[in-house]
N, C-alpha and C positions, 0 to 999 in steps of 0.2 A: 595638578588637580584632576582626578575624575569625574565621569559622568555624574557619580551618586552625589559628590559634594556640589557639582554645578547646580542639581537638581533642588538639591536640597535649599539654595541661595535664593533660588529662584521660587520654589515655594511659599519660603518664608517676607516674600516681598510683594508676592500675587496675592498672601492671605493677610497678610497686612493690612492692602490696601482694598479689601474687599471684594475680592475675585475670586469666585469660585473656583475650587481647587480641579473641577472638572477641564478647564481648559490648557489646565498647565500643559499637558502630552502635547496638546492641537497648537500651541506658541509656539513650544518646541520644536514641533516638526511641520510649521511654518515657517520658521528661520533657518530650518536645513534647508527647505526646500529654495526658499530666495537667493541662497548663496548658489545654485545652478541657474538661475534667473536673475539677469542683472535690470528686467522695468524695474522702473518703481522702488529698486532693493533701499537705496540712500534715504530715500523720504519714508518709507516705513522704520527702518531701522532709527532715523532721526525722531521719528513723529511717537516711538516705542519710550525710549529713553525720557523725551521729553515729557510726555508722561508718568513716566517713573519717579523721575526730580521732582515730580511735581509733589508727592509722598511728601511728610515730615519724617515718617522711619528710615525712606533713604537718604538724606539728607546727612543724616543723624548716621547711618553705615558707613556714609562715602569718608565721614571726617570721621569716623573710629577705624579707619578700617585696615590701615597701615599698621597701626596698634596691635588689633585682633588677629592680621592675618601672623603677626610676628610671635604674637605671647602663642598662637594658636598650634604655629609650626614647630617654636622651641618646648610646649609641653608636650608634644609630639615627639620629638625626641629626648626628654627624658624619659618618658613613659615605655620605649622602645627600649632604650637600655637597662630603665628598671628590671621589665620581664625577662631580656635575654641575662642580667646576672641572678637572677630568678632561677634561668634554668642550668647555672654552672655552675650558681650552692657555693662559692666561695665567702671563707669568713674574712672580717675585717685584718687579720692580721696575715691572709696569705695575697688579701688586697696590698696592703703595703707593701709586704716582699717585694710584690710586681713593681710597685714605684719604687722601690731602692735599686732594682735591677736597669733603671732606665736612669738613675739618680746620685749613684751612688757615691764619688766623691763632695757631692751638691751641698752647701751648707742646710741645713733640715730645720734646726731651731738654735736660735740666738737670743739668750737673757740680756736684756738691754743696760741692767744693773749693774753689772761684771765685766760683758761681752764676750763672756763664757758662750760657748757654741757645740755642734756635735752636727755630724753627716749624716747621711739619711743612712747610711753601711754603719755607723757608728750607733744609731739609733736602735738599728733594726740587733744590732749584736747586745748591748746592752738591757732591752725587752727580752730578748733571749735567756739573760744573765739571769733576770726578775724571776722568769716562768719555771729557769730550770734548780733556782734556791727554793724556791716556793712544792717543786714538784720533787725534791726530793725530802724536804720534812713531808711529801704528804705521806709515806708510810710507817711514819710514827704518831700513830695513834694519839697517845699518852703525851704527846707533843705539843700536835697543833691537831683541834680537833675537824679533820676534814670530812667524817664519817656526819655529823651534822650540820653544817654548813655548807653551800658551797658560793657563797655570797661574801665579799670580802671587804671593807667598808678603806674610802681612800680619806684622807682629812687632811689635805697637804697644799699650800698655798702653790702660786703657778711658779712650774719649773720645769726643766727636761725632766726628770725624775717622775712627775706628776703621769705624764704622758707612755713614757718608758715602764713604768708597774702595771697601768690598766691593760695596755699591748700585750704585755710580757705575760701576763693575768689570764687574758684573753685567748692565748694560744694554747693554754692546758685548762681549759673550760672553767674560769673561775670568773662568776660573774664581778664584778665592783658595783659599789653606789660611791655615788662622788658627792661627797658631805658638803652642806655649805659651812665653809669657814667661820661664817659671822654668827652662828650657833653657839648657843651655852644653856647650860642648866636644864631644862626638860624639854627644852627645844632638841635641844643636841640627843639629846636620852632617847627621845621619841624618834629619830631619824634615823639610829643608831639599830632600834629595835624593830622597827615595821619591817626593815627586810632581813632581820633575824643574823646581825652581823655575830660572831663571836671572834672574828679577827678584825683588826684594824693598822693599819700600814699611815702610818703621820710623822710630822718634824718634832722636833724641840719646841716650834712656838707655839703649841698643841699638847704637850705631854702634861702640863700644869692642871688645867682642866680638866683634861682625863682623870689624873689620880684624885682631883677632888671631888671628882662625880663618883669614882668607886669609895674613896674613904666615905662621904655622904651617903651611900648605899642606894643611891639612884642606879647607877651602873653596875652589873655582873662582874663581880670582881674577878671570875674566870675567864674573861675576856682575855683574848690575848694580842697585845699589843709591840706593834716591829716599828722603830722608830731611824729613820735614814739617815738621822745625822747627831754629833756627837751632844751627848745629854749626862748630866751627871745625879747622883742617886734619885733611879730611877727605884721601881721596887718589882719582886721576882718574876711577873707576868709581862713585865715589859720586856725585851732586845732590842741590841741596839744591832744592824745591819750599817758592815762595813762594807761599803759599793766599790771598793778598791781590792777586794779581797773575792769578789764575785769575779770566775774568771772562765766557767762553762760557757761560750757563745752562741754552740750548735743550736740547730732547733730544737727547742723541748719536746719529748716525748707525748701522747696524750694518745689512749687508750680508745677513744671515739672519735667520730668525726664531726668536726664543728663547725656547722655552715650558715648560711645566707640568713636562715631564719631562727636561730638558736638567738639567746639572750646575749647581749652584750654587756650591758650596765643598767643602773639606775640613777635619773635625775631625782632633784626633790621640787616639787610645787605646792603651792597653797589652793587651798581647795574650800567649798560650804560647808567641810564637816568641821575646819577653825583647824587642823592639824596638817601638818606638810603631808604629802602623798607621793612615795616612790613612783613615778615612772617609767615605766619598761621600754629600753630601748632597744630594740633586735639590731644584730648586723647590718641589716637589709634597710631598715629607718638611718642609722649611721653613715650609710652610703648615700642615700637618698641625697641626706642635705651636702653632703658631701659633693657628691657630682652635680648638684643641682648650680653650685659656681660659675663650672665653665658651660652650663647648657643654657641656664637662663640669664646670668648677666656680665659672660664672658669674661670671667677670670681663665688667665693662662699663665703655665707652669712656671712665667720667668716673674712672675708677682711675687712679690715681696710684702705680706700683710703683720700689720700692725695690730698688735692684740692685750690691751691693758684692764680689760674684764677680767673674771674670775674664769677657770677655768669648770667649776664647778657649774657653770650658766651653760646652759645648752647652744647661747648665741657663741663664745667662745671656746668651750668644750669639745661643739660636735660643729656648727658651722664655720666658724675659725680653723680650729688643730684640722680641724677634717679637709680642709683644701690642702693641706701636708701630704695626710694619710691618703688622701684621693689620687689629688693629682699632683704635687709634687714640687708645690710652690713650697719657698722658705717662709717659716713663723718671727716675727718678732716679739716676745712678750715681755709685760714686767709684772711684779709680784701684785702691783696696787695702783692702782691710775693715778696717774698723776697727770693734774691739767699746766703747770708748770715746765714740765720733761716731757710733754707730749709731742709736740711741735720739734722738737730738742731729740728724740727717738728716731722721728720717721725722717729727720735730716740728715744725720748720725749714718742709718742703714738702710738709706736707699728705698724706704718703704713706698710702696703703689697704692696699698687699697688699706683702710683701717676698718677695724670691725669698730660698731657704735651699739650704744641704746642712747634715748633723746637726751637725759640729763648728761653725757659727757658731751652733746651737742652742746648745749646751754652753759655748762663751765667753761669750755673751751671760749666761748662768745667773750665771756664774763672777763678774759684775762685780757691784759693788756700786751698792743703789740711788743715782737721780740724780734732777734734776727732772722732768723730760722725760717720765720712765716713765709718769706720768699725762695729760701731754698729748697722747702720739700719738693716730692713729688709724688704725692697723694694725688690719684686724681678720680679714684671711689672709696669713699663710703658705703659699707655695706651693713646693715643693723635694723634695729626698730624703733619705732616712740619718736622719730623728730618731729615739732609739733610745725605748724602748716604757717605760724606767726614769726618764726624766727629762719625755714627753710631759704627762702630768698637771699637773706642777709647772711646766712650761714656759707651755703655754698659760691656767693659774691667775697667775702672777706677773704675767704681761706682758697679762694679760685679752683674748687671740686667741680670736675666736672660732670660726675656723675653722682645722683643718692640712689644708691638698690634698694630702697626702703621693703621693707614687706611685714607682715601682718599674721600670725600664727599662734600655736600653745605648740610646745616639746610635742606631748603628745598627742595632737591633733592629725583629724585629716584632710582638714579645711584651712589654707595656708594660700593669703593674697600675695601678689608682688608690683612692685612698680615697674616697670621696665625701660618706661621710653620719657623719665626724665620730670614727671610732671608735678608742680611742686605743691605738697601736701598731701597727694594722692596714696595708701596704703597699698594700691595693688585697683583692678578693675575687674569685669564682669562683661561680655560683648553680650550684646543685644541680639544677635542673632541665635534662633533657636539651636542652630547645626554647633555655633560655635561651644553652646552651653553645655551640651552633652559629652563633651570631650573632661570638664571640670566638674569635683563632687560639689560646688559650692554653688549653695543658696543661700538666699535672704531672705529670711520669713516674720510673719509679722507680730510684734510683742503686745500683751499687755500693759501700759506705763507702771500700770498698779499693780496686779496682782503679778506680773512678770514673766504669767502663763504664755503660753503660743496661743492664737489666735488660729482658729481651726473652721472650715465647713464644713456642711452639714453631713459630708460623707467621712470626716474623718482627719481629709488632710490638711497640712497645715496653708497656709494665707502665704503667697508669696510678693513681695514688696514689688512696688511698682519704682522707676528711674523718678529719686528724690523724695523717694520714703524712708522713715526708718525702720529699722530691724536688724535682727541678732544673722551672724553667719554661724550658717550649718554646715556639716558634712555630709555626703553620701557614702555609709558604708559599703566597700567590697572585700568582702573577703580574699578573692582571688585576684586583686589587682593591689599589688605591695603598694601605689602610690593611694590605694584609699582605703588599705585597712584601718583599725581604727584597735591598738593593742588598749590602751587605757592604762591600769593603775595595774598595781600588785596586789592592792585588795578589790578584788572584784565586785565585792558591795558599791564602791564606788566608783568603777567602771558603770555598773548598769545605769546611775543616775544618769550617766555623762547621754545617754543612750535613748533618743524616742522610739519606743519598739515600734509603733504599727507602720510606720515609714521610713523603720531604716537610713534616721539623720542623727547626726549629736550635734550637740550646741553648747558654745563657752560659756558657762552655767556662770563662771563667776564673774558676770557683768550681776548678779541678783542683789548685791550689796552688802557681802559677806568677806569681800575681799578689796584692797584698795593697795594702789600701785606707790612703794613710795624711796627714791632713790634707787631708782633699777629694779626692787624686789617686789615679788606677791608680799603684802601683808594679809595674817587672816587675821579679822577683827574675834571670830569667834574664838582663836586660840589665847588670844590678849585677853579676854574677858574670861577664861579660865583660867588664868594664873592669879588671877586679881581680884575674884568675888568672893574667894572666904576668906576675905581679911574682915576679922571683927572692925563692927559699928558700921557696916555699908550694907543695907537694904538692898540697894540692887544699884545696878551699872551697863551703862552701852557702852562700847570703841566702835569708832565712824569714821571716816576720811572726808577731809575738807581739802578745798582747793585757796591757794593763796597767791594773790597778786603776783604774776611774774616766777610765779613756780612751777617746774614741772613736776607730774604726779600732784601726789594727796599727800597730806599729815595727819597723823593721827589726833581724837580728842578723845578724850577718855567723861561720860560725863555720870557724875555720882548722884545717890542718891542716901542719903547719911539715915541710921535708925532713930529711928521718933527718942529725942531725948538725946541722943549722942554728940556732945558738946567739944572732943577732943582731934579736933579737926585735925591739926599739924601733925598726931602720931599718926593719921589715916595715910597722910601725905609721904611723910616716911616710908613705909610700911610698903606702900605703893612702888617709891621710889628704889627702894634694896630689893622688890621683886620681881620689877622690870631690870635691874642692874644684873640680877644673880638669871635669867630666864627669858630673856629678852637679847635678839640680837641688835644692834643698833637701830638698825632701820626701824623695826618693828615696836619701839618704845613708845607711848601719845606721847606727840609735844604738848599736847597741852590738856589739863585737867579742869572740869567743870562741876560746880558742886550746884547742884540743884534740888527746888522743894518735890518735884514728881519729871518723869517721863512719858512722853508723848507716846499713847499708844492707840491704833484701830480698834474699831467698833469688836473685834475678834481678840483682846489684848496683846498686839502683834506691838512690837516696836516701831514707829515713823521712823527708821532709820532716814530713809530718802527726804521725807521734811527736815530732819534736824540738817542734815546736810545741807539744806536749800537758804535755810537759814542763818544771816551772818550770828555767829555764835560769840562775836568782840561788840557787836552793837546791845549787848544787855541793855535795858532798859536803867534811870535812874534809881528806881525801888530797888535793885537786885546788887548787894552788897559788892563792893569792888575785891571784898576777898576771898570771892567765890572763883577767881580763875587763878589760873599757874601754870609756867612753861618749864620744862624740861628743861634744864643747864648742862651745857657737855661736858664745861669745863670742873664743875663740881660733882655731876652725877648726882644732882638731885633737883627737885622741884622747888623753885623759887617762885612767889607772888610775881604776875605780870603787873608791870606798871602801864 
């Protein structure tokens, strides 16, 4: 510790306690001076301290403060390593070289399905194979159109393969976006097109879809479509890519140099404009969460992580795959979580650490014991969303001894963590001035209602006091990779994300336009675009409701029928085949409400937030019992709730 931070400690406890800042110097260099002077030194120095206890903000320091100096020291050194790969400019895939060179007969990734597996030497040759098929159709034009694209879309459930094309992709400057799988009909269309794909690289359990989005003429039927595994009459824009027959393993060629801060990929998230939004992930963000493993919650190379997300999710994609790509631990993954083979997976292969969101927490609870449950050795959990009601019981059953929980958006620059165990906690904030200046994050204070910031009278915004509430912001820097702040692909919807006169962004979609449900963003506004020009519907909201013992929110859809429209059940139809045909699972309301008006502000604004507040199963007696209906999985339609 130096001078300037001792200083700094010591400031912030003198002006605490209402001590003029003018004597800080005169303390100071009355305590050097006592240490050549032994009167008196013990009874002052006792009689100093004792005074200071006397504080409730020291108090409050001494018991955070094994915490703060910890989170304090270790974003210290990631933030050092950020800048020094800052200044070497290396890209994600000559990153991994380096871990194959240190790794190389090392198992890399293992499909738990099969128990099919590949080395990290095996890995790194097969990305090669990808980059150098891919780079030599690119000088046929008339081919594969490379000359306007250079964005290449993946749609492929988890697998080596999935991981081995983006790499392979990555190394002759071909950006990817990583589709979510649970997409169909204009969802899929819309995600397809924001980042202007005209290739697409997918399996067989994918090609169906495809061809009925082009035969429907949603999709560019010029699309050109490379499918990895064996598929029968497909039609002329498709190929099928035989992986056995790729046999180039040198490094790929590539004509520029691709580094640190050049594009990697694209996520998809849900956003206030009701449509998914590409976000932009550089090399330099990739690594971020990537090394961010073993700096903040000590994962090391001989880990073994458990991975049953999608790879498409940025929790699996980039914080998962990416402790591979980083540093050099082995992946476990399977195609589709299963809370049955879970337990059954990490026993099987020796698994250390599994990645989570809260609902595979809450499955997992739900299941009864097995063998298994005593042979893992799991002993973190690393992920988001486990809720603060079941944490205790969670990590007690399953004997975890640690949760990394932490708290972020993909493309955020405001990202909490837990670190030291504590249960329910998302991450923290130290109290001390000195300490707060080292993290872009603030707490600033909301309107309930109108949702605005709360500002004074010069401009800036209101910062929360310990046990208020309020939204987390970031402080943008440009110049420091751990607080840029890239945003979306369409930069109209960057700048929302963005308060200009202070240089913070804030997770907009806490405003009630998005609601969390089985792992996914839902946009309520994109649902009520598939859905409001079906004749005889006046108008309609979709909202998220919370239900007993559930994690996230479920959708409700709640209608408003046209004066005289008596033909209820085709509405419900209607409804039902077009959340079926445009709707990914998640994303569907479970439940439909048919009502005589909606609830709207003095401004005609929707109460979205009252209808939510409001149990929406307590209808009153007057209110016809065949005004509700839930979603059936099993038939794919809306049935009257009883």
């Amino acid at each position: 510790m130096d001078i300037y931070f001792i200083k700094n400690i010591l400031n912030e406890i003198i002006t605490t306690i209402k001590i003029k800042n003018i004597f800080l110097n005169l303390i100071i260099g009355l305590i050097v001076f006592l240490f050549f002077t032994n009167k008196l030194l013990i009874i002052l120095i006792f009689g100093f301290f004792l005074f200071l206890f006397s504080s409730k903000f020291v108090r409050i320091c001494l018991k955070t403060m094994d915490r703060d100096l910890k989170g304090y020291f270790r974003l210290k050194k990631l933030q050092n390593e950020m800048e020094k790969q800052w200044k070497i400019n290396l890209s994600i895939g000559n990153i991994f070289e380096n871990t194959v060179n240190k790794f190389k007969e090392k198992k890399c990734i293992i499909e738990s399905e099969t128990g099919k597996y590949i080395s990290f030497e095996e890995l790194n040759y097969l990305s090669n194979k990808f980059g150098n098929y891919f780079n030599e159709k690119k000088y046929n034009d008339d081919y594969l159109p490379y000359s306007e694209t250079k964005t290449f879309g993946i749609l492929l459930e988890n697998s080596i393969e999935f991981v081995a094309i983006w790499l392979g992709l990555s190394k002759i400057g071909i950006e990817t976006s990583w589709i979510n799988t649970q997409l169909c009909g204009q969802s899929l269309v819309h995600s397809i097109n924001i980042v202007n794909c005209k290739v697409i690289i997918t399996s067989k359990i994918f090609v169906k879809e495809l061809i009925k989005l082009i035969n429907d003429g949603l999709l560019n039927s010029k699309i050109k479509v490379f499918v990895i595994s064996e598929c029968q009459n497909i039609p002329n824009n498709f190929e099928l890519i035989n992986i056995n027959e790729l046999n180039n393993k040198t490094k790929p060629f590539t004509s520029k140099h691709i580094g640190f801060k050049d594009i990697l990929a694209y996520l998809y998230t849900s956003g206030t404009t009701g449509q998914p939004k590409a976000v932009i992930i550089r090399h330099y963000r990739y690594y971020f969460m990537g090394i961010a493993g073993p700096l903040i919650f000590g994962i090391k190379s001989n880990d073994i992580i458990y991975i049953s997300l999608p790879m498409y999710h940025g929790m699996a994609g980039i914080a998962g795959v990416g402790q591979m790509i980083v540093n050099g631990c082995t992946i476990v993954i399977r195609q589709k979580f299963s809370a049955s083979h879970f337990w059954e997976d990490c026993s099987k292969f020796n698994c250390t650490i599994a990645i989570y969101i809260g609902e595979i927490c809450r499955y997992l609870l739900s299941q009864p014991n097995n063998n298994y449950l005593n042979k893992h050795k799991i002993r973190m959990f690393c992920g988001l969303g486990l809720r603060s009601t079941i944490w205790e019981n969670f990590k007690k059953r399953f004997k975890i001894e640690q949760i990394a929980e932490l708290y972020g958006a993909t493309e955020g620059n405001a990202t909490c963590v837990n670190i030291n165990n504590y249960i329910g906690a998302i991450g923290f904030l130290p109290i001390y001035t000195y300490f707060k200046k080292t993290t872009s994050i603030r707490i600033v204070k909301v309107d309930p209602i109108t949702r605005k910031y709360l500002r004074w009278p010069n401009g800036l915004c209101k910062l929360c006091k310990p046990g208020e509430t309020g939204e987390i912001v970031g402080m943008i820097r440009t110049d420091n990779p751990t607080r840029r702040f890239e945003g979306y692909l369409d930069k109209k919807e960057t700048e929302k994300k963005i308060i200009k006169n202070i240089e913070i962004i804030g997770d907009c979609d806490r405003l009630g336009d998005t609601f969390r449900c089985c792992g996914e963003n839902v946009s309520t506004i994109e649902v009520e675009n598939i859905l409001q020009d079906i004749d005889g519907i006046e108008e309609l909201t979709v909202y998220g409701i919370e239900l007993n013992n559930k994690e996230g929110k479920y959708g409700i859809c709640s209608i408003v029928l046209l004066n005289g429209y008596l033909n209820k059940n085709k509405i419900i139809d209607k409804i039902g085949q077009k959340c079926k045909e445009n709707l990914p699972k998640y994303a569907i309301p479970k439940y439909l409400k048919f009502c005589s008006n909606l609830e709207r502000t003095g401004t005609f604004k929707l109460k979205k937030g009252e209808m939510q507040r409001k149990e929406f199963l307590n209808h009153s007696k007057d209110e016809d019992e065949d005004n509700l209906f839930i979603w059936n999985n099993l038939n794919k339609k809306y049935i009257k709730l009883n």
